[in-house]
C-alpha positions as CSV (number, residue, x, y, z in Angstrom):
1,X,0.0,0.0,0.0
2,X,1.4,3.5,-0.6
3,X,1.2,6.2,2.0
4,X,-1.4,8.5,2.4
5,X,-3.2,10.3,4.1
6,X,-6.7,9.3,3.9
7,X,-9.3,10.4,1.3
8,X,-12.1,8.1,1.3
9,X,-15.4,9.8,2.7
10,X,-16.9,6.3,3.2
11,X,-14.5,5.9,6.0
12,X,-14.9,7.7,8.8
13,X,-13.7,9.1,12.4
14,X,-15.2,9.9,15.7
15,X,-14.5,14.0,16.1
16,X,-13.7,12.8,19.4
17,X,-10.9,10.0,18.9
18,X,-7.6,10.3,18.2
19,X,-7.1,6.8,16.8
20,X,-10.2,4.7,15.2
21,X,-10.2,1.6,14.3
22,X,-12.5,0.1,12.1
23,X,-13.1,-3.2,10.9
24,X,-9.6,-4.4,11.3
25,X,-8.3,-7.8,10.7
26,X,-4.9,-9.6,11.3
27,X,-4.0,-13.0,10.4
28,X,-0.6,-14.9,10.7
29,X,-0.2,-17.7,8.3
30,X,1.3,-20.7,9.7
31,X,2.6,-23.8,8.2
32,X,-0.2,-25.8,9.9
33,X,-3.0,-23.4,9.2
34,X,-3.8,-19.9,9.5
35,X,-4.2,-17.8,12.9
36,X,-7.1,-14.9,12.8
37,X,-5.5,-12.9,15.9
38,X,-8.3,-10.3,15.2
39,X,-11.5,-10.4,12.8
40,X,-13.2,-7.2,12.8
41,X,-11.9,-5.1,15.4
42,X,-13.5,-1.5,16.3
43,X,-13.0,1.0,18.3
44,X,-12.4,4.7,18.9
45,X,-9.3,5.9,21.6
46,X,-11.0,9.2,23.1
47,X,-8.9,12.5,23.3
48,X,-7.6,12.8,26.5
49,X,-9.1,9.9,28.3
50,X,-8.0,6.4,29.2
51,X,-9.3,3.6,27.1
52,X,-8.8,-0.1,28.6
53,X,-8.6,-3.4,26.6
54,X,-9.3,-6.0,28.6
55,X,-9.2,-9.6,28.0
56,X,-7.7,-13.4,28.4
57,X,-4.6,-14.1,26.7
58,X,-5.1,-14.7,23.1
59,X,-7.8,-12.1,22.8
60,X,-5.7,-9.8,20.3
61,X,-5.2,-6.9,22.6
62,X,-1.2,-6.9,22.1
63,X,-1.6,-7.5,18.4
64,X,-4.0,-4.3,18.7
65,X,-1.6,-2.4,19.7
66,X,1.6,-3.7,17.6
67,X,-1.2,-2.9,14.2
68,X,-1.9,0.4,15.6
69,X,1.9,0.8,15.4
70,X,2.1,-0.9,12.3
71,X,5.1,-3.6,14.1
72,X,3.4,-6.7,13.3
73,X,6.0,-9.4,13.0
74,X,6.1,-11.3,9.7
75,X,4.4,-13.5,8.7
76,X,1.8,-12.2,10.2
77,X,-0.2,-9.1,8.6
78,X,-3.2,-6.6,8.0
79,X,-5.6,-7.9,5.9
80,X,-8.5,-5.9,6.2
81,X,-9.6,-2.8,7.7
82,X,-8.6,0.9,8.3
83,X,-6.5,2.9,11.3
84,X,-7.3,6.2,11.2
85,X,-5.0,8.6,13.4
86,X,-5.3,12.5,14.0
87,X,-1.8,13.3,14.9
88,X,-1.1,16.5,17.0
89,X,-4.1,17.2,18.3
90,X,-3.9,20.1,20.7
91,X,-2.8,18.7,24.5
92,X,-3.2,20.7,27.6
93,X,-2.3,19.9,31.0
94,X,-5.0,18.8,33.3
95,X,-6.9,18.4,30.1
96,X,-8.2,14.9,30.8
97,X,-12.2,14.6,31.5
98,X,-11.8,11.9,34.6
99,X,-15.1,10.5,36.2
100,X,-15.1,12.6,39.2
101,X,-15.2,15.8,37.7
102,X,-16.6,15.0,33.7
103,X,-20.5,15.5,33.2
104,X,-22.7,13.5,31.2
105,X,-24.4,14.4,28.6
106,X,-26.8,11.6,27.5
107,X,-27.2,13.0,24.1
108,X,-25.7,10.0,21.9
109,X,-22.6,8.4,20.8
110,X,-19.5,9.7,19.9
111,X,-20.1,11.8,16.7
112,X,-19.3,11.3,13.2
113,X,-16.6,13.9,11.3
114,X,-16.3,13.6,7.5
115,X,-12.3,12.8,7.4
116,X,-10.3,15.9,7.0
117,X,-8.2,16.8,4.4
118,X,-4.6,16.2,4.4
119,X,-1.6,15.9,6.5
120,X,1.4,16.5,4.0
121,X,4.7,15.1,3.9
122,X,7.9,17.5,4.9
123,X,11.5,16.4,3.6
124,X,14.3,18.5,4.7
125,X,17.6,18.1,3.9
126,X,18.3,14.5,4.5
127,X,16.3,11.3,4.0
128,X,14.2,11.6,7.1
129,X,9.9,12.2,6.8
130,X,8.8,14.3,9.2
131,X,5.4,13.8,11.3
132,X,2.9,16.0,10.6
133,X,3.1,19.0,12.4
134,X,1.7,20.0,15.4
135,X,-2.3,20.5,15.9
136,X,-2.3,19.8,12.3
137,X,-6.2,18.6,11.0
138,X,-5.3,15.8,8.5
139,X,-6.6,12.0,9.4
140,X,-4.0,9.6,8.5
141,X,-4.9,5.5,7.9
142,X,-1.6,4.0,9.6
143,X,-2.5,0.7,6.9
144,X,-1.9,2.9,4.0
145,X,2.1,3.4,5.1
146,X,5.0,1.5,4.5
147,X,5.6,0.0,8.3
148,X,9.4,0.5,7.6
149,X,9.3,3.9,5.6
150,X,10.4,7.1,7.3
151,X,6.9,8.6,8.1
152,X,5.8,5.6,10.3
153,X,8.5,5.7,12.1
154,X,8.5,9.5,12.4
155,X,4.9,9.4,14.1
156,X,6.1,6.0,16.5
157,X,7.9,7.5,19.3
158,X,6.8,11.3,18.2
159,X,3.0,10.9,18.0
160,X,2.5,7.3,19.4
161,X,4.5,5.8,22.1
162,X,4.5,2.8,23.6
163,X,5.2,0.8,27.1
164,X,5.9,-3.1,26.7
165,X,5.2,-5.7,29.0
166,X,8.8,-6.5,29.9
167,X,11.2,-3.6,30.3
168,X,14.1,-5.9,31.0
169,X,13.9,-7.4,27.4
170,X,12.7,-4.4,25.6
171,X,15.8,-2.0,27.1
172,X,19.0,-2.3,25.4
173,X,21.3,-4.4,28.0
174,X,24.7,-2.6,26.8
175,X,23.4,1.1,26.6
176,X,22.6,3.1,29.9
177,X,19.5,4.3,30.5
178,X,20.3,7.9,29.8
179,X,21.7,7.1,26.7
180,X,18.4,5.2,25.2
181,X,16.0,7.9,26.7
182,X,18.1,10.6,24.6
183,X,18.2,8.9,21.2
184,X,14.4,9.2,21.3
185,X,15.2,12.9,21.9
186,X,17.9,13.1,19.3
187,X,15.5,11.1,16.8
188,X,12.5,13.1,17.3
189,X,13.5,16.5,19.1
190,X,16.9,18.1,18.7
191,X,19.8,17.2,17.3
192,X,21.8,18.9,20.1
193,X,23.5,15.7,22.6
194,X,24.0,17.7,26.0
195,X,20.4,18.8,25.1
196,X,18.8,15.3,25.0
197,X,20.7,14.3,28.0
198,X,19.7,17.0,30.3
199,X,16.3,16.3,29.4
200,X,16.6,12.5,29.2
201,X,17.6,13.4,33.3
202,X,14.9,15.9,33.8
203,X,12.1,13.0,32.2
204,X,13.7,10.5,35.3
205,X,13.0,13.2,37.7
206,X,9.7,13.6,36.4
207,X,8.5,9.9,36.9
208,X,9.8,9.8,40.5
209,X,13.3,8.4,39.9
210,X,15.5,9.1,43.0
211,X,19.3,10.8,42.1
212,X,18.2,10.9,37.9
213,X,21.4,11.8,37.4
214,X,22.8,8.5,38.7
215,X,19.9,6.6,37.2
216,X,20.7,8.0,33.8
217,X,24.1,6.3,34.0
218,X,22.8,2.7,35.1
219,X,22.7,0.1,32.8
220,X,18.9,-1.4,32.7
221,X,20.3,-5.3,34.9
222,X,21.5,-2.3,37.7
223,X,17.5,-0.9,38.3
224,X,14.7,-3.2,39.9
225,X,11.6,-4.4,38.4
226,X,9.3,-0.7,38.9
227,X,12.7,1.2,38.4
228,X,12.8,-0.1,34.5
229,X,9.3,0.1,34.5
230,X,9.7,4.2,35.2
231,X,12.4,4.4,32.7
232,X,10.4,2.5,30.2
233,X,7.2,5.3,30.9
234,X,10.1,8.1,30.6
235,X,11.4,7.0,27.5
236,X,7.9,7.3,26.1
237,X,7.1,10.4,27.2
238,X,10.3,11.9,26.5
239,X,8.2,12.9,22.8
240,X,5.2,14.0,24.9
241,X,3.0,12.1,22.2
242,X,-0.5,12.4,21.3
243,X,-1.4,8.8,22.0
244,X,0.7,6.2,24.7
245,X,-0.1,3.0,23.9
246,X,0.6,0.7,27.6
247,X,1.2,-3.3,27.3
248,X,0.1,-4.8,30.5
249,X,2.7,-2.7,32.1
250,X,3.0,-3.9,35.3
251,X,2.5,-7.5,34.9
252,X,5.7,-8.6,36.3
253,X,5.7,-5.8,39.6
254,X,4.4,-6.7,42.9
255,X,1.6,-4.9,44.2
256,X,3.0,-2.2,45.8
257,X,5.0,-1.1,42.9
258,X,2.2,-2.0,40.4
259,X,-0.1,1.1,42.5
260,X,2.9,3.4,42.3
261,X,2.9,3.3,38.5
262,X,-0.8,3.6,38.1
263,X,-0.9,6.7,40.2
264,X,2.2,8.1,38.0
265,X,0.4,7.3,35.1
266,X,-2.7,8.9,36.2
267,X,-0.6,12.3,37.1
268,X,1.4,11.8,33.7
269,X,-2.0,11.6,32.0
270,X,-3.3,14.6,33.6
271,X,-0.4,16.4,33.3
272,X,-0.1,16.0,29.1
273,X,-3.6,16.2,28.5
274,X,-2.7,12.9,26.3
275,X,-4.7,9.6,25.5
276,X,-3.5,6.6,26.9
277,X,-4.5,2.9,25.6
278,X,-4.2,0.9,28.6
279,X,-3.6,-2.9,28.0
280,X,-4.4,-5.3,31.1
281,X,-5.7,-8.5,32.2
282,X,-6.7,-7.3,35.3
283,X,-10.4,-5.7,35.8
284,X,-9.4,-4.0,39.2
285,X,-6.6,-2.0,37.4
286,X,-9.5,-1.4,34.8
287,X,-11.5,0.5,37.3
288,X,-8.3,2.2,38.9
289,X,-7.1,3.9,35.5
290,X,-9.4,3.7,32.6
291,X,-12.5,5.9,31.6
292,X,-13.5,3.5,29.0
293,X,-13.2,-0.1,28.6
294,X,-13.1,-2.1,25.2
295,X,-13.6,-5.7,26.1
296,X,-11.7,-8.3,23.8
297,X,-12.7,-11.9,23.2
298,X,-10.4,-14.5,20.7
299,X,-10.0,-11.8,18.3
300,X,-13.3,-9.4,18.4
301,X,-14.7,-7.0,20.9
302,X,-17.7,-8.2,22.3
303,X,-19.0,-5.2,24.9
304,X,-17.1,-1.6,24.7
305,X,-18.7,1.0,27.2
306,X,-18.1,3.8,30.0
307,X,-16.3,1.9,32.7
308,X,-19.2,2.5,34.9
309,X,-21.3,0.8,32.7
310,X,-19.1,-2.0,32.4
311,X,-18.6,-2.5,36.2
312,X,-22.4,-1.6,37.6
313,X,-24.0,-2.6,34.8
314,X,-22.6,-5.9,32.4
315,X,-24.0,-6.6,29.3
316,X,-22.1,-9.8,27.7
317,X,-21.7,-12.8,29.5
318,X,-17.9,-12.8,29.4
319,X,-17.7,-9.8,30.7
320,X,-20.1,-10.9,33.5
321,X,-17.7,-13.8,34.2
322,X,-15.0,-11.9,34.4
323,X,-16.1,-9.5,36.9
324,X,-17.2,-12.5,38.7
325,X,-13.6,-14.4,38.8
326,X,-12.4,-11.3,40.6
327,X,-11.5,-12.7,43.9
328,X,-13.2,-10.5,47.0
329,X,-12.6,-9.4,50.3
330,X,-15.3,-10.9,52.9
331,X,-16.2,-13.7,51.5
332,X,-16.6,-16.8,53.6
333,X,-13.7,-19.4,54.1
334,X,-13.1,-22.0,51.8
335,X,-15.8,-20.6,49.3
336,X,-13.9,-21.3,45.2
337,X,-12.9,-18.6,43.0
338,X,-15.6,-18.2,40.6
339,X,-14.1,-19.2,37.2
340,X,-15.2,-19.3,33.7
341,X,-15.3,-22.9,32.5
342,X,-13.6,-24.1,29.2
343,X,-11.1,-22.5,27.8
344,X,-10.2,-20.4,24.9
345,X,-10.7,-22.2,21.8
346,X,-7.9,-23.6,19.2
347,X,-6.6,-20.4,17.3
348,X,-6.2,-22.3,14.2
349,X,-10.4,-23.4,14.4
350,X,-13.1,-21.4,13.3
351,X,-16.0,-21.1,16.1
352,X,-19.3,-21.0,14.3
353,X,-21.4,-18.3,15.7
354,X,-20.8,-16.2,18.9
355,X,-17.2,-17.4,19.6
356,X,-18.2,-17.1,23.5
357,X,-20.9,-19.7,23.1
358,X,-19.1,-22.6,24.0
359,X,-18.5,-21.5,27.4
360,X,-21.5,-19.3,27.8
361,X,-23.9,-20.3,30.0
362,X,-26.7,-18.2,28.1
363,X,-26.0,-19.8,24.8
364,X,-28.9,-20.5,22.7
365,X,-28.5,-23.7,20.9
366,X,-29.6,-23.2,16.9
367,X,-28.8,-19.4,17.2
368,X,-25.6,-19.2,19.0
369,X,-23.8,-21.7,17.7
370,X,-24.7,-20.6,14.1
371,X,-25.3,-17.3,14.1
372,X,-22.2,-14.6,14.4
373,X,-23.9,-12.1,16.4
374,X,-22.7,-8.1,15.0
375,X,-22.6,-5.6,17.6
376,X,-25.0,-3.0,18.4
377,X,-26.3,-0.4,20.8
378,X,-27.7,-1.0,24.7
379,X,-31.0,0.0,24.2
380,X,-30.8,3.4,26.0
381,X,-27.2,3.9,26.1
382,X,-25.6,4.9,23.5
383,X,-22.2,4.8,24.1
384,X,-22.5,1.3,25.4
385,X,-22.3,-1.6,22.5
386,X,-23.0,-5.2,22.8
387,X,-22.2,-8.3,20.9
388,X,-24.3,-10.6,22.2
389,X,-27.8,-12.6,20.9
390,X,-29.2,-11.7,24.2
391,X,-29.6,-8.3,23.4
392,X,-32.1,-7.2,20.2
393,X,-30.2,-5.9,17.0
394,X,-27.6,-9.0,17.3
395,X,-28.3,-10.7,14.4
396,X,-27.9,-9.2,10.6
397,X,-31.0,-9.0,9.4
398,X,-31.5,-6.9,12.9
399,X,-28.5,-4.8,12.1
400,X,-29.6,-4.0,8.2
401,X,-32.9,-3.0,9.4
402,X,-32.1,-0.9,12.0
403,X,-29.3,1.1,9.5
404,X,-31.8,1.2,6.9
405,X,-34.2,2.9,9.3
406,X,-31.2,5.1,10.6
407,X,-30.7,6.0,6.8
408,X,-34.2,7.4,6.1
């Protein structure tokens, strides 16, 4: 595909999104069959809020994100679908709408903006594509760029950063910290070394590093678990972007350090104004962090919502059972985790139907099993979408006769 930025008025954006996803599908061909990682994945990243992607291993999330940065290893690849990014959007601080102080409006869904017309490419001197500038209006579909030509990789680190699951393997073991939190600078911000470095220091210092000086010359085996973790979040900051993209970040910290880093990323957040993509597992760091919550099941989302909505009011059963496995305080001794029985199925077979339905406890038998349910609005609630056959406007025919009417 040759880059672009896009032109097609069928294809749209939410005004208030800085990445939308629409329709997107990834598969990885495999000498034993083909693996659909995601199959029709849509979703909207709100401006300056926190969007979490919640799901069992295998669900796609990561493979989300790595399309969304266009990093997809080979063989796998996009096959269908559009990423639609509005880079440099304006960022204040404190800009972020959280739930304790953002007001409801109840008047619909996100809106609809015809895409806007175009981001253009700058060359200078040298072989390097800039990103486009700053508060600049064009709409760019990431799936139209080469993923190894100079503009992607002008807008990743610049425009879209992200935080991966591991810092220990995703640091460079024979460079010091310093020294990798500058070349992001040099790449991105000014060519001037003593430059990068002092702010390479001043980025430790901002996310709570003790002596940043010192820090800046440790190599990454020298720092503890949270400690890479922090350089890993200043690193991607470092380009203040417009979107940070967060693997499961802190998997692999114990619990003390894991609410340490949530809070920082909560005062990074509000600090930037930026939108954050938050990638976990966990429900309880869900309703820490996030504003909304897309939730991700064997490659498709089946319930996206507020997070209030998701937590106090459920829609699709495997988000039900997930809230349910949460393990509580109170309950009596000896009562079992509630779990969710069965388990994902083989990535290389093709679930007829809801993919959900063989561990579903819901699941109709003759319209489950055969029917892939498309997802639609909470009847009400707007902003809260369901695929599920529970709910009316599931099936198809639903769906083409509700648009139809939407049309007239």
């Amino acid at each position: 595909m040759s880059e672009a930025t896009i032109s097609n008025p069928s294809t749209r954006m939410a005004a208030d999104a800085v990445v939308s996803v629409r329709d997107l599908q990834v598969e990885f061909p495999t000498q034993i069959g083909v693996v659909r990682a995601l199959n029709g994945v849509t979703f909207d990243v709100p401006r300056g809020r926190v969007l979490g992607i919640v799901g069992e291993s295998g669900s796609g999330k990561s493979v989300t994100a790595r399309a969304i940065l266009r990093i997809i290893e080979r063989p796998g690849r996009i096959v269908n679908g559009d990423i639609l990014f509005r880079p440099g959007v304006e960022r204040k601080g404190g800009g972020r709408a959280t739930r304790r102080n953002r007001g409801r409006t109840g008047t619909g869904g996100p809106k609809e903006a015809a895409p806007e017309a175009g981001a253009t490419e700058e060359t200078g001197t040298g072989t390097v594509t800039k990103a486009p500038a700053e508060n600049s209006r064009g709409v760019v579909d990431l799936t139209s760029l080469d993923p190894t030509g100079d503009r992607i990789r002008a807008i990743r680190g610049q425009e879209i950063s992200m935080i991966f699951q591991e810092p220990m393997t995703s640091l460079n073991p024979v460079y010091t910290v310093g020294d990798q939190i500058a070349e992001a600078i040099l790449l991105h911000q000014t060519p001037d070394r003593n430059e990068a470095n002092k702010r390479a220091v001043e980025m430790l210092r901002r996310v709570g590093m003790p002596n940043p000086e010192r820090i800046a010359k440790s190599y990454p085996h020298q720092l503890s678990g949270g400690m890479r973790q922090r350089a890993m979040i200043a690193m991607a900051l470092s380009c203040t972007p417009t979107l940070l993209i967060a693997d499961e970040p802190t998997t692999a910290l114990d619990v003390t350090t894991e609410a340490q880093i949530l809070e920082l990323m909560r005062e990074l957040q509000d600090e930037y104004g930026m939108s954050i993509m938050f990638i976990t597992h966990s429900m309880g760091v869900v309703a820490q962090l996030c504003d909304e919550v897309v939730v991700m099941y064997l490659g498709r989302v089946v319930e996206r919502a507020p997070v209030d909505d998701i937590f106090h009011d459920p829609k699709h059963p495997y988000t039900v059972s997930l809230l349910r496995s949460i393990p509580r305080i109170g309950v009596n001794r000896g009562t079992p985790l509630e779990v969710i029985k069965g388990s994902v199925p083989d990535p290389y077979s093709t679930v007829p139907g809801c993919p959900f339905h063989p561990r579903c406890p819901s699941a109709m038998k003759g319209l489950c099993d055969t029917v892939l349910p498309v997802e639609a609005p909470v009847e009400g609630k707007p902003d809260h979408n369901v695929r599920c056959h529970l709910y009316p406007g599931s099936t198809p025919a639903e769906a083409a006769s509700a648009s139809a009417a939407a049309g007239k």
